[in-house]
C-alpha positions as CSV (number, residue, x, y, z in Angstrom):
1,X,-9.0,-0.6,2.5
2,X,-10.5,0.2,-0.8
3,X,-13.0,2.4,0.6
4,X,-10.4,4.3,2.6
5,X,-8.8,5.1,-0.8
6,X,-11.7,5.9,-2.4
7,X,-12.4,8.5,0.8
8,X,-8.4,9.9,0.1
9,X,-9.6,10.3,-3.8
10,X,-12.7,12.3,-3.0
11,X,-10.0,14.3,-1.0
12,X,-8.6,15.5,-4.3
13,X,-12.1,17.6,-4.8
14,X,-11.6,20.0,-2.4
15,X,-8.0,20.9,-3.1
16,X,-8.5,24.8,-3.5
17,X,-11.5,24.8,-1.2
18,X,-9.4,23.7,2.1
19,X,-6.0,24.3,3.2
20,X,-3.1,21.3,2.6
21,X,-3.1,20.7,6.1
22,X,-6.5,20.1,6.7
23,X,-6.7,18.1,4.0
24,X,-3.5,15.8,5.1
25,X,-5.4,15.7,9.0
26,X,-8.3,14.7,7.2
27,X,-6.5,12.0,5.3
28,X,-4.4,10.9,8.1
29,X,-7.8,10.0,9.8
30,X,-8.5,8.1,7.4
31,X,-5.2,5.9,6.8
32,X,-5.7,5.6,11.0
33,X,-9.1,4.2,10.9
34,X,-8.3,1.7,7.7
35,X,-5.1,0.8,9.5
36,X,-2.5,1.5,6.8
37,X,0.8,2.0,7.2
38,X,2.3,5.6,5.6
39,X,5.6,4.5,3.7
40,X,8.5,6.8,4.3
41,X,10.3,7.3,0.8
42,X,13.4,7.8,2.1
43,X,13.5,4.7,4.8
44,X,12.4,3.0,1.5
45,X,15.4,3.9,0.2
46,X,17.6,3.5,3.2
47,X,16.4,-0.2,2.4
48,X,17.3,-0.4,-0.7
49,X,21.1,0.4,0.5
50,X,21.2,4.5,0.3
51,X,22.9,6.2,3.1
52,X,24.2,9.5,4.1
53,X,24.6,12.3,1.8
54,X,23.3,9.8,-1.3
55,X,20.5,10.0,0.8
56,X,19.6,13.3,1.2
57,X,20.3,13.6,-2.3
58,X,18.6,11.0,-4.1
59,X,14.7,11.6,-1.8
60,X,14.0,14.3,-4.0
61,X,15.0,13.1,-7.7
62,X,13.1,9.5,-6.5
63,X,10.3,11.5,-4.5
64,X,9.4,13.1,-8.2
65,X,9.8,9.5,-10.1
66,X,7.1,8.2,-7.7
67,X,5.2,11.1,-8.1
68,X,4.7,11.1,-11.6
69,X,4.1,7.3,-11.3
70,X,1.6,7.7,-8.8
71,X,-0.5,9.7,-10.9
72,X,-0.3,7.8,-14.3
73,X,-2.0,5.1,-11.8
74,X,-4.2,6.5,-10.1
75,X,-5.2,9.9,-12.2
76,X,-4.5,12.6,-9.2
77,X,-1.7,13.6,-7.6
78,X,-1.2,11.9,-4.0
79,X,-2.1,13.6,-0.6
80,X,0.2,15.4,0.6
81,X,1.4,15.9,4.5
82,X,3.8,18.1,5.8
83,X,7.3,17.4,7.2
84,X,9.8,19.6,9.0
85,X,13.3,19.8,6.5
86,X,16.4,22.0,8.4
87,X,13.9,23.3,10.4
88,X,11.1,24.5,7.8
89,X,7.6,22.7,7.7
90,X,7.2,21.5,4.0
91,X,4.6,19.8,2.0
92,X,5.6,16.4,1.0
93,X,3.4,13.5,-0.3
94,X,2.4,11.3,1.4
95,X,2.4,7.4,0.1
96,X,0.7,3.8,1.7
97,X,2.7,0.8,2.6
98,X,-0.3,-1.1,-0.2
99,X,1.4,1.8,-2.8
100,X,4.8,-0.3,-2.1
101,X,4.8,-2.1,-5.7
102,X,4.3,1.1,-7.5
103,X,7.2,2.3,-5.7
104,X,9.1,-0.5,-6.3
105,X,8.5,0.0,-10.3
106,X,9.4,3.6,-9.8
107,X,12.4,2.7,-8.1
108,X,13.6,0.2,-10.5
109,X,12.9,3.1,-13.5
110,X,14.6,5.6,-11.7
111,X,17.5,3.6,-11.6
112,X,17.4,3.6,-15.7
């Protein structure tokens, strides 16, 4: 598992050099090979008791929480993979069911 996050890390270098979404296929390859699990951050929050229009509105505010926690831990900014939102295709990042604690700090701050 550690290996395939080392691979997603030397990912980072070629931001710039190769389109997002080859960069997300090429990550997704990855997470598929080392068997881990992508971790939605809004069914994360749907656990956590969020529904409806709180929702919608709270992925974003939370999305940028974890963000910024994600990099104070690891040092780069996470992968990111691309969603379709009302019918647009948009980058979003992309986080691992093993990133689950950091989340779970994030959350907790958030909520601060």
């Amino acid at each position: 598992m550690r290996q395939a996050l080392e691979l997603i890390g030397d990912l980072q270098a070629l931001r710039g050099i190769l389109p997002e979404y080859e960069l997300a296929e090429r990550a997704r390859a990855i997470l598929e090979r080392a068997d881990m699990k992508p971790l939605d951050l809004a069914e994360f929050l749907a656990e956590k008791g969020f529904t409806g229009p709180r929702l919608m509105r709270s992925v974003g505010t939370f999305g940028k929480t974890v963000k910024e926690a994600y990099i104070t831990h690891y040092g780069y900014e996470p992968i990111k993979t691309h969603i379709v939102i009302s019918g647009e295709i948009r980058p979003v990042c992309a986080y691992l069911e093993i990133d689950r604690d950091l989340i779970e700090d994030a959350f907790v701050e958030w909520l601060s």
